[in-house]
C-alpha positions as CSV (number, residue, x, y, z in Angstrom):
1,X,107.4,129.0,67.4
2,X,105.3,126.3,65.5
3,X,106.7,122.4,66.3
4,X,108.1,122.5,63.0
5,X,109.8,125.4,63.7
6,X,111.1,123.8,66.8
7,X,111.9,120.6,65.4
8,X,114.3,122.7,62.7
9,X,115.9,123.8,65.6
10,X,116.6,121.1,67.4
11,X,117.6,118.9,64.8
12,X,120.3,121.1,63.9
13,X,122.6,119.4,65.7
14,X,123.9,115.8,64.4
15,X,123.6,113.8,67.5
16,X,120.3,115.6,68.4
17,X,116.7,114.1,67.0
18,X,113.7,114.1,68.4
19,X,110.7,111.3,68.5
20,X,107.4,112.0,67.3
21,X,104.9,110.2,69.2
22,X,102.5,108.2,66.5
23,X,98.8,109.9,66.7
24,X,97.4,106.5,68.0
25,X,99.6,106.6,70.6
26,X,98.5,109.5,72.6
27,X,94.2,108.7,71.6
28,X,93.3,108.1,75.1
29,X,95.9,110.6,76.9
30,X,94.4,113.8,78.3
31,X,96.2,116.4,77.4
32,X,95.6,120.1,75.9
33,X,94.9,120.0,72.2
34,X,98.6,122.1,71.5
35,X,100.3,119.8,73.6
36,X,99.0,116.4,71.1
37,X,99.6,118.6,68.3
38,X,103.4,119.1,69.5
39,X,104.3,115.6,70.3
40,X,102.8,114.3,67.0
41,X,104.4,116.9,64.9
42,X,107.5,117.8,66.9
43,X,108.4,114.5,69.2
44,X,110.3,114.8,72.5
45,X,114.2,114.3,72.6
46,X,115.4,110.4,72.8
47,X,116.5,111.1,76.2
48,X,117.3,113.2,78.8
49,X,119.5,113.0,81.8
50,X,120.0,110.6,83.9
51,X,118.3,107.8,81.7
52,X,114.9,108.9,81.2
53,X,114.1,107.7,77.8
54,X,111.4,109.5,75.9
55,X,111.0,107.2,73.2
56,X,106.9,106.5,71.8
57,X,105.7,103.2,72.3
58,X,106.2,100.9,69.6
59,X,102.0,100.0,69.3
60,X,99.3,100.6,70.6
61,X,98.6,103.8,73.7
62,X,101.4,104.8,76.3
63,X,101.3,102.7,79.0
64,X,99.9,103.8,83.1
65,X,101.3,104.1,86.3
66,X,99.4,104.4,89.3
67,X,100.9,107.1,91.6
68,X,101.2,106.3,95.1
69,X,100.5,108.7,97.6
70,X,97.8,111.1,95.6
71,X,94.6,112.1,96.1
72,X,94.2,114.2,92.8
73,X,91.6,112.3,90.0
74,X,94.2,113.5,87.4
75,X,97.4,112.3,88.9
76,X,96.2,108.9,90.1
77,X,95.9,107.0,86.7
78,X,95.9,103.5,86.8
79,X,98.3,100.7,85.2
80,X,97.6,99.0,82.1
């Protein structure tokens, strides 16, 4: 199913819409290529349950969060 395709789906519904995330956005985010592809063209739902907004930020990259606890390089990204 291509993001398009998915999107289609999805948006069937009235109340349900989903948030693409702006290219500049995700420039510095390490992800797989098909992932970036998805949440450009496709989005992620406004939300999910219990209040975990998925919305793109308004400018510039998403923002960090250090992880406390971790040892892995990939998990322990730093605030900005």
């Amino acid at each position: 199913m291509t993001a398009e395709e998915f999107k289609r789906r999805w948006e069937s519904t009235a109340d349900d819409r989903l948030n693409a995330f702006p290219e500049n956005s995700l420039s510095d985010v390490r992800v797989p290529r098909g992932a970036r592809a998805f949440l450009i063209e496709a989005g992620l739902p406004d939300s999910a349950a219990p209040f975990l907004p998925f919305d793109p930020p308004k400018k510039g990259t998403l923002p960090r969060f250090r992880l406390c606890g971790t040892s892995h390089p990939h998990l322990a990204a730093t605030e900005s």
